[in-house]
Every structure is written in C-alpha cells, then in structure tokens.
SERO-4910 file (N, C-alpha, C, O; in steps of 0.05 Angstrom, whole numbers):
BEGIN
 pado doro    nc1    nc2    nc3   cac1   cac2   cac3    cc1    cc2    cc3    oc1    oc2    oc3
  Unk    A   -327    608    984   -322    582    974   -347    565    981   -354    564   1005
  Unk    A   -362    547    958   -376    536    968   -368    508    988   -346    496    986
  Unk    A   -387    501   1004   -378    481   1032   -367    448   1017   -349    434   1026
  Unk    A   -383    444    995   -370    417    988   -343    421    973   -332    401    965
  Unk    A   -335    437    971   -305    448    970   -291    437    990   -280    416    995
  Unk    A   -293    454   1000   -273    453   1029   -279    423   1034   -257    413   1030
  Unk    A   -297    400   1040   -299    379   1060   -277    357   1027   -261    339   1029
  Unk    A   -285    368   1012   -262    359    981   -248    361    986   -242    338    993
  Unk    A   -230    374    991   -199    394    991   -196    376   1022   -175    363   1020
  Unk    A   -207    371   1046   -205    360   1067   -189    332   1064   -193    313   1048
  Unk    A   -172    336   1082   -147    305   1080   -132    299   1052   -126    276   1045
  Unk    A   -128    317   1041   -111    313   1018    -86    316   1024    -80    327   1045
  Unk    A    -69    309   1008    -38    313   1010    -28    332    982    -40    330    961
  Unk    A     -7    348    986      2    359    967     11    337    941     24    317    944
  Unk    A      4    345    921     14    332    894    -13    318    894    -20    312    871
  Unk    A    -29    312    913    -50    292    901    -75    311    886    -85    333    890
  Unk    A    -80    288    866    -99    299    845   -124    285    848   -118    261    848
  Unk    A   -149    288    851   -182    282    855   -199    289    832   -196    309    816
  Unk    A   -215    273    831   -240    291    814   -264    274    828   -272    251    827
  Unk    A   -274    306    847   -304    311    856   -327    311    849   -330    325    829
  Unk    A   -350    300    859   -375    310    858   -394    330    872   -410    319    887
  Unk    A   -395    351    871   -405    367    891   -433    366    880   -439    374    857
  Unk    A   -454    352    903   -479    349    896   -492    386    912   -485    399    931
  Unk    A   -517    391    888   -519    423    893   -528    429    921   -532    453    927
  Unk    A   -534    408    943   -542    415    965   -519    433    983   -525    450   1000
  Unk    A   -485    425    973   -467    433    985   -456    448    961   -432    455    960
  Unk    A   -468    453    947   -457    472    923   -474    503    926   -472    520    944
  Unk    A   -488    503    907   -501    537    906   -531    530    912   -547    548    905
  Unk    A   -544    505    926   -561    502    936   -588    502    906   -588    516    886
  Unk    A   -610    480    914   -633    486    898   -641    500    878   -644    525    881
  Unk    A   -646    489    859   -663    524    847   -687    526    849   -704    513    837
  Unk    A   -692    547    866   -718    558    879   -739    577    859   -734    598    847
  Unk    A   -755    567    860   -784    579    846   -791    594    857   -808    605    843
  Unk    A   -788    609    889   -798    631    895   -776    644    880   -762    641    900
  Unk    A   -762    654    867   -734    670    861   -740    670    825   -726    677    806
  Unk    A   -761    661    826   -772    668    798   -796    685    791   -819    680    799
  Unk    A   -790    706    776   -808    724    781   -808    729    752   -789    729    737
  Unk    A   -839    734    744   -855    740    719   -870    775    730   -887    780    747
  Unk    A   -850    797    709   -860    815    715   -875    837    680   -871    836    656
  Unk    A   -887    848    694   -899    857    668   -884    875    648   -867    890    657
  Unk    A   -891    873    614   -875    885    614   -876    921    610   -862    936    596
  Unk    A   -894    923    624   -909    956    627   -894    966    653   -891    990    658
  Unk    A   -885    944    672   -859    967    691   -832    967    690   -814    970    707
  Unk    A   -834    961    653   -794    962    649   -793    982    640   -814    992    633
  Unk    A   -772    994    637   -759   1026    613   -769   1021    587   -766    998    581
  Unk    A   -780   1035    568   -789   1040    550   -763   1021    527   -764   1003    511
  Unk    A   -743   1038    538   -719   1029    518   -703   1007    533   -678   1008    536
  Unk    A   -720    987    544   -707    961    552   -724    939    529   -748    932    530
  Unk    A   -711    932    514   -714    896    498   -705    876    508   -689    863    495
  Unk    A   -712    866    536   -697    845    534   -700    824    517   -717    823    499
  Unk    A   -678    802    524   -670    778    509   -675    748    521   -663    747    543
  Unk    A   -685    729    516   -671    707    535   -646    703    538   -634    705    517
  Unk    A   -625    697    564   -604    694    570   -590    720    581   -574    718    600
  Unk    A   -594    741    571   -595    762    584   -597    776    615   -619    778    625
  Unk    A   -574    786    627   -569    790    663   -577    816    653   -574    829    632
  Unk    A   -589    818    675   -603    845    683   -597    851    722   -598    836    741
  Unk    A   -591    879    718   -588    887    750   -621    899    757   -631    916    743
  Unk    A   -634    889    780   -653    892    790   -662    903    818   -672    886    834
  Unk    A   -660    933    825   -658    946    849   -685    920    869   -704    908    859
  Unk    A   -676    919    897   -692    897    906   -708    924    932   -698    946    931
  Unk    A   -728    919    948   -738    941    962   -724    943    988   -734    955   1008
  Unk    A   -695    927    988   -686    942   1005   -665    956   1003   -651    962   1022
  Unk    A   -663    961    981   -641    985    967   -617    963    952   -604    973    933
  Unk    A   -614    937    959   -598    933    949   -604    920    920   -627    921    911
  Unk    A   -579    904    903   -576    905    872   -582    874    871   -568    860    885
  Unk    A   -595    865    859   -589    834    845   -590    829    817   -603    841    800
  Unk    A   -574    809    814   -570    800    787   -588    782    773   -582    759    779
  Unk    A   -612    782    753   -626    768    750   -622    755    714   -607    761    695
  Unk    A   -637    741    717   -632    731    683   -653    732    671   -672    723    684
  Unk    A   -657    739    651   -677    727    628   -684    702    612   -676    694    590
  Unk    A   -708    686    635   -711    662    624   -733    656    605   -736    633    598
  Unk    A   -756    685    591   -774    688    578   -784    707    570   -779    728    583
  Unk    A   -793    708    555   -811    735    534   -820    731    523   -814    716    505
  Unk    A   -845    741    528   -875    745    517   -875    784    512   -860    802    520
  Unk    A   -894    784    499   -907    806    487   -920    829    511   -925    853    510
  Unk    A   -925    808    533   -940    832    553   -922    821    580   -927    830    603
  Unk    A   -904    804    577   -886    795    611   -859    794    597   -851    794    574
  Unk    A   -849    792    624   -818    783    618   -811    760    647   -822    765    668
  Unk    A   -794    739    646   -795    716    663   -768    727    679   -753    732    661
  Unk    A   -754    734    703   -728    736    706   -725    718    736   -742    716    754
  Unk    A   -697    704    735   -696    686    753   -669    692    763   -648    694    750
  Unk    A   -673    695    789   -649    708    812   -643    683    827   -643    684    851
  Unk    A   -636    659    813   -623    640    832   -597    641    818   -598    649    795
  Unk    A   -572    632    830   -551    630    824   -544    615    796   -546    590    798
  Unk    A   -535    625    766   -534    608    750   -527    577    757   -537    561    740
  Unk    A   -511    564    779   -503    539    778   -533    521    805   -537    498    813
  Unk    A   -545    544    808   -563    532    830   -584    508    815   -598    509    794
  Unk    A   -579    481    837   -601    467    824   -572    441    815   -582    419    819
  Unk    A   -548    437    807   -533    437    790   -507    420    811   -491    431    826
  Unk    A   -508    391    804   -482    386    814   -459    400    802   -461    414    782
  Unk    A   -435    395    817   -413    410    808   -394    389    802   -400    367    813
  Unk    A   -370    390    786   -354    368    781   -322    384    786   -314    397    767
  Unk    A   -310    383    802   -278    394    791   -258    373    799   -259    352    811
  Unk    A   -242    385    787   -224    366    794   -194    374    808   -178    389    797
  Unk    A   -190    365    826   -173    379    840   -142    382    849   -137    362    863
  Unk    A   -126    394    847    -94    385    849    -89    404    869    -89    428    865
  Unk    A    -82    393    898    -71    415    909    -40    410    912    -27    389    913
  Unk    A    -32    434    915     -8    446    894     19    449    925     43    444    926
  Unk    A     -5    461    947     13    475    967     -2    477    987    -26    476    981
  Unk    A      2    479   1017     -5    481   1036     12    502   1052     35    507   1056
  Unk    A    -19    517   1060      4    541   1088     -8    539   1102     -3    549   1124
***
C-alpha cells in the first residue's frame, strides 16, 4: 500500500466517505531519469518489434525481472522506462471505509 494511503484512511470513522490527494512523493514516488534507458536496437531478438506503450520484461544483472515500457522508436534505438507507470503522478481516490477490524 502506498504511505499516503494509510495517513488517508488515518482517523476515519466507518460510513465516512473522503476524496484524497495523494501528492506522488507519498505515492509511487518521482519519475526518475536514471530508470530511463535508450538501448540499441542491435541487442534485442531479431523477432522483437517493439511498439510505443508496449511492457516488456527485462532480465536486470542481478538475475532478477523488471517490467519496462516502451516510450520510443527509432530505427537504430529503442527508449524503455522502468519507473512505475503512476510515478511522477498525484493520485486522487476517493474513499469509503466500509469496516474496521
């Protein structure tokens, strides 16, 4: 759960209804430009096209998986950006809590 959640949801009463602003510092944080990466496109699979908008899974060097996107294409690069789609991005909900345990 992100943190401006919870401090939202904090002192409410059941039946009451809110509508929040979760500014992105307490949401999915910044969107960061180191987390943007322009790679060529001579070290993708032959039979990869990407697209703009397009998630792609991206082995990282320490074995594990990330989820990146396609924010560009060119002829000799491809742009992919591993920040959280909502990063960068106030949040708005609105909230009813229902029940408490």
């Amino acid at each position: 759960m992100i943190p401006g959640f919870e401090g939202a949801v904090r002192g409410m009463q059941v039946g009451q209804v809110k509508t929040v602003t979760i500014p992105a510092e307490e949401a999915y944080g910044p969107h960061n430009e180191d987390m943007v990466l322009v790679v060529e496109r001579d070290n993708l699979p032959e039979n990869l096209n990407p697209v703009v908008g397009q998630q792609l899974q991206m082995q990282q060097e320490n074995g594990n998986t990330a989820v990146v996107a396609v924010t560009d294409v060119s002829d000799t690069t491809i742009t992919l950006d591993a920040n959280h789609p909502l990063a960068g991005k106030a949040l708005i909900f609105e909230i009813e809590l229902v029940e408490m345990k």
